[in-house]
C-alpha positions in Angstrom: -14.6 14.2 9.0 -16.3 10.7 8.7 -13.7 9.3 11.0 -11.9 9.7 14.2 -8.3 8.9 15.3 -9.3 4.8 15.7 -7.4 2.5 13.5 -10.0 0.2 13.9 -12.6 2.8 12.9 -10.7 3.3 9.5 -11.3 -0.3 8.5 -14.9 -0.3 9.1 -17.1 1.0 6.1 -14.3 1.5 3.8 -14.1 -1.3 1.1 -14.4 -0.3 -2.6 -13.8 3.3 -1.7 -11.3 5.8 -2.1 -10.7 7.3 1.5 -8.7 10.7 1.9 -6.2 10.9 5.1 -5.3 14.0 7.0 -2.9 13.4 8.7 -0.3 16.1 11.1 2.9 14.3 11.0 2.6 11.7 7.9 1.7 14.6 5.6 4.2 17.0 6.3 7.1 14.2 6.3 5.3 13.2 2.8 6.7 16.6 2.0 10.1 15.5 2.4 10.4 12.2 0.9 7.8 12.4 -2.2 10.8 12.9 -4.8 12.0 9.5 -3.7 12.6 6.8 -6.3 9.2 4.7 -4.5 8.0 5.5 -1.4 5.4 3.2 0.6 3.6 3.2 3.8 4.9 0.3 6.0 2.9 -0.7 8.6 3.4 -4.4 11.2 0.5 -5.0 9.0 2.3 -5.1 5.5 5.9 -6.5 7.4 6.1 -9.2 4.9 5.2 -6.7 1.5 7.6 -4.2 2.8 10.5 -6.0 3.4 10.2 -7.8 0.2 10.1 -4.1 -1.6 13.7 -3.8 0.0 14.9 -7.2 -0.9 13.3 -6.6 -4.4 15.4 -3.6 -5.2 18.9 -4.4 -3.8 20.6 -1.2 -5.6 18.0 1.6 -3.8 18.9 3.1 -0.2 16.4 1.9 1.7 15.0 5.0 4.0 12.3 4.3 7.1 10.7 7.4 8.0 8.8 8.2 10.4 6.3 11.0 11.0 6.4 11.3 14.9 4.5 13.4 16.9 3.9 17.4 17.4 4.5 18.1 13.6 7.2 16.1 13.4 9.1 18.3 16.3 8.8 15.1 18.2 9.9 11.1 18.5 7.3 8.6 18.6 8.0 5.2 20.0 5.6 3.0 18.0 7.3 4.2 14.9 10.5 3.5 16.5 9.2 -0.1 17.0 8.1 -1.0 14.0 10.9 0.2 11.9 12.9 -1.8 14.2 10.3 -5.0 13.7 11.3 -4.2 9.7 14.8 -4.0 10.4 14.7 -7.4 11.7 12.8 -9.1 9.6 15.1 -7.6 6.8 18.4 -8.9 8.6 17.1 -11.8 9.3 15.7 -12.5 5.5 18.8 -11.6 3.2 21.6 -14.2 2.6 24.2 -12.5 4.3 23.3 -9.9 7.1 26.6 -8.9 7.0 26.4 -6.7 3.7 23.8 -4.7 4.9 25.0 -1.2 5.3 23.6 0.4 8.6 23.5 3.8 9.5 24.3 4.8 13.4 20.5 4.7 14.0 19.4 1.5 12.7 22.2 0.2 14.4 20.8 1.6 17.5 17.5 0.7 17.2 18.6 -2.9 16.2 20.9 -3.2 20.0 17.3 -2.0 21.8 15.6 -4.2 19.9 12.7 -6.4 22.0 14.2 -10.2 22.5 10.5 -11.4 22.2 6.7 -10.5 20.8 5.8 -10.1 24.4 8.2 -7.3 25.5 7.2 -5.5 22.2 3.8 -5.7 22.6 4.4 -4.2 25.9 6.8 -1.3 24.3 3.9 -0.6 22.2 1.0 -0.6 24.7 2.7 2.1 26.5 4.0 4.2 23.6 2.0 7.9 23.9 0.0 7.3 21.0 -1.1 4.0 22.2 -2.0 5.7 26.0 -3.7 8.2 23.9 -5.9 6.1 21.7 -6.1 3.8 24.9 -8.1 7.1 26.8 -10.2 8.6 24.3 -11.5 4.7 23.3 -14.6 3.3 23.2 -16.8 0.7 21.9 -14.8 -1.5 19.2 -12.3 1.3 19.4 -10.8 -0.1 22.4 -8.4 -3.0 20.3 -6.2 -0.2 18.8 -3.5 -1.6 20.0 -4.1 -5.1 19.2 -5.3 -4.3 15.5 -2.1 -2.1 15.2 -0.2 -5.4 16.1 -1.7 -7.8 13.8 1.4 -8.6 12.1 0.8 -9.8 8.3 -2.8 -9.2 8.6 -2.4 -7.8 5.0 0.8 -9.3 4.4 0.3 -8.3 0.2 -1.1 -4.8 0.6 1.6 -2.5 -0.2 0.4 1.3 -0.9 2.7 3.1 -3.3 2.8 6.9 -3.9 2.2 7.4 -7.6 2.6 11.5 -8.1 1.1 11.7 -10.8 -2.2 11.2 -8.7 -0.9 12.7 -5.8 -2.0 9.7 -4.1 -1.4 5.9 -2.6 -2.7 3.3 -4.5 -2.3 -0.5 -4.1 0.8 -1.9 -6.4 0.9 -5.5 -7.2 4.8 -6.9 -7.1 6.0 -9.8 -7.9 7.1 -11.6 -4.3 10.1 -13.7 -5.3 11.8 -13.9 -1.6 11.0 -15.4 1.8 10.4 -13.0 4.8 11.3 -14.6 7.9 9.9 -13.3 11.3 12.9 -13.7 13.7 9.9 -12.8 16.7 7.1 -14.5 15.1 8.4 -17.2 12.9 6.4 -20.2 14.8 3.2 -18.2 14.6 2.6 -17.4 11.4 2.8 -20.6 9.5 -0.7 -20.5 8.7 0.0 -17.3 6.3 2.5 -18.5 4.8 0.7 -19.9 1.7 -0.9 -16.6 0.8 2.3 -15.0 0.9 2.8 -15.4 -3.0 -0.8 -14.1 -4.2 -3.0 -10.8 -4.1 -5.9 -9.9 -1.3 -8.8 -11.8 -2.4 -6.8 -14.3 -4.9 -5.1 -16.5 -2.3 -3.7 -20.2 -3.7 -3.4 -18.0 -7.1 0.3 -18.8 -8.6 2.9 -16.3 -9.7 2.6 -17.2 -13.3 -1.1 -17.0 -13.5 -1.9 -13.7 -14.3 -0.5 -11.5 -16.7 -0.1 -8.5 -14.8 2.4 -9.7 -12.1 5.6 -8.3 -14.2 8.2 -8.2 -11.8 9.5 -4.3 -10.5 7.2 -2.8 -13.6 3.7 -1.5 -14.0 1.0 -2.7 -16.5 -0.3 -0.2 -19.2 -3.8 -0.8 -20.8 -4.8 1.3 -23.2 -8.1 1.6 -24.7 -9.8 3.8 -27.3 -12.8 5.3 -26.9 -15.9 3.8 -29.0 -17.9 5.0 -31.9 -19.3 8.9 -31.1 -22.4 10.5 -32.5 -21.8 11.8 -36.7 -18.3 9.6 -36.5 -19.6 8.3 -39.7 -19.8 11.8 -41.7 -16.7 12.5 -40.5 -13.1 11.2 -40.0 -11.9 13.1 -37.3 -13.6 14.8 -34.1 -10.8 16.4 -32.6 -11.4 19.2 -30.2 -15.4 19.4 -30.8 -17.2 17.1 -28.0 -19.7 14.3 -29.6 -21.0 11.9 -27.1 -20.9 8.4 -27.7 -23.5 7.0 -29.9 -25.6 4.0 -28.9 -23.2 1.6 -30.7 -20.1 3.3 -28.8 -22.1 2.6 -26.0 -22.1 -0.8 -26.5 -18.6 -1.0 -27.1 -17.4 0.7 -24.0 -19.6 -1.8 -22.0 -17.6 -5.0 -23.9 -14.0 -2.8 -23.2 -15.6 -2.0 -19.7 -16.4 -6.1 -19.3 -13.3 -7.1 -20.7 -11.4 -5.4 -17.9 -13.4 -6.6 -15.2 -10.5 -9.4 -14.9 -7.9 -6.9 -14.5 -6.2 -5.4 -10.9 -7.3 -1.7 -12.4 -6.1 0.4 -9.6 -6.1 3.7 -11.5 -7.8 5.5 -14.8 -6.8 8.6 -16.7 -8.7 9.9 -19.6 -8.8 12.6 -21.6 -11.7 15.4 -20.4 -13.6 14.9 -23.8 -17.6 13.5 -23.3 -16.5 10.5 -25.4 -13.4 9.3 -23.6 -15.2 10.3 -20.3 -18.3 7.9 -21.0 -15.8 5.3 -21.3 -13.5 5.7 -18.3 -16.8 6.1 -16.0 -17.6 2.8 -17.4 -14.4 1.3 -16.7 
């Protein structure tokens, strides 16, 4: 494996890439939740993003899992703690806290709730993956903790599992509501004006691009170009002609043309034409 057990490490050498996670607990709980109308990872990270998921879809149970520890035999209080960071953040946003519908443990985590940042920064420090990561740390690896903690640090990144792919990829939403941060309120002001656009489109409005449709997904579709003999023939159908040098050409211009867009998947059929074109893409 290229990486270790550091969060920090994970965000180090990563951009533009497609990494693959092994993970103990998260996978086998993904096991039990991947037939689930969405299901996204939630981090202190992505508070904001994640709450505004649940405030976005009103009619969906909402569902925190977590993965815990020993295969999932075993509680884990960091996850404890930030579920119960969500939780607030959700009460604390909707109109009327009183129509939320609790079960017996969020009602539990929400009375042992942390009054303040400081006492929950302390919870965390001394939860056993945190003493863990803590012992084995070196080197830059030693602000786990800390980069664990950095609340809103992608407050728009919200992974969705897609299973058609069988994987998380980034889903852009619209973000109609404000998130307040009962714990944190007077120290994030300085976020709050990137709250309404992508990571690395900040000061971009919600009506500037196209592809923010609120609660659906944006289908392009695009036909491969001109392939070798296309002009002797009308069809190709199952035989497998390349693209000729004018296809070429044409798939660079599609290719170029969709440069401006948030692509965050391609499918395409296996045939050398449509394949030339997706690579491009």
């Amino acid at each position: 494996f290229d990486k270790g057990l550091s969060p920090v490490e994970h965000s180090e050498g990563v951009k533009q890439k497609t990494v693959l996670v092994r993970t103990k607990n998260g996978s086998r709980a993904m096991f039990w939740v991947r037939d689930a109308s969405i299901v996204a990872l939630a981090s202190l990270q992505n508070a904001t993003a994640v709450v505004r998921l649940a405030m976005e879809n009103p009619s969906l149970p909402i569902v925190f899992v977590c993965g815990g520890v020993n295969w999932c035999d075993g509680r884990a209080l960091e996850d404890e703690i930030i579920c119960t960071y969500l939780l607030q953040c959700l009460t604390a946003s909707v109109g009327d806290p009183a129509l939320l519908l609790l079960d017996d443990t969020a009602r539990m985590l929400l009375q042992d709730a942390p009054p303040s940042w400081q006492m929950l920064q302390r919870r965390f420090e001394l939860g056993p993956t945190s003493t863990l990561l803590a012992a084995v740390a070196s080197g830059p690896s030693r602000g786990d903790s800390a980069h664990c903690l950095e609340v809103d640090s992608f407050c728009n990144v919200l992974p969705v599992y897609l299973p058609s792919l069988d994987a998380f990829v980034s889903c852009p939403m619209d973000f109609g509501h404000q998130v307040r941060h009962p714990l944190l309120d007077a120290k994030l002001p300085s976020r709050q004006n990137s709250y309404n656009s992508f990571p690395g489109q900040k000061g971009m409005s919600r009506s500037s691009s196209a592809s923010q449709v609120r609660g659906r997904l944006r289908v392009l579709i695009v036909r491969h170009g001109e392939y070798v003999g296309m002009k002797n023939r009308a069809m190709a159908g199952i035989t497998n002609p390349g693209l000729s040098e004018r296809g070429v050409e044409q798939a660079k211009v599609a290719a170029d043309w969709m440069s401006v867009e948030p692509v965050v998947a391609v499918f395409s059929s296996p045939l050398l034409r449509c394949t030339s074109v997706a690579e491009l893409v």
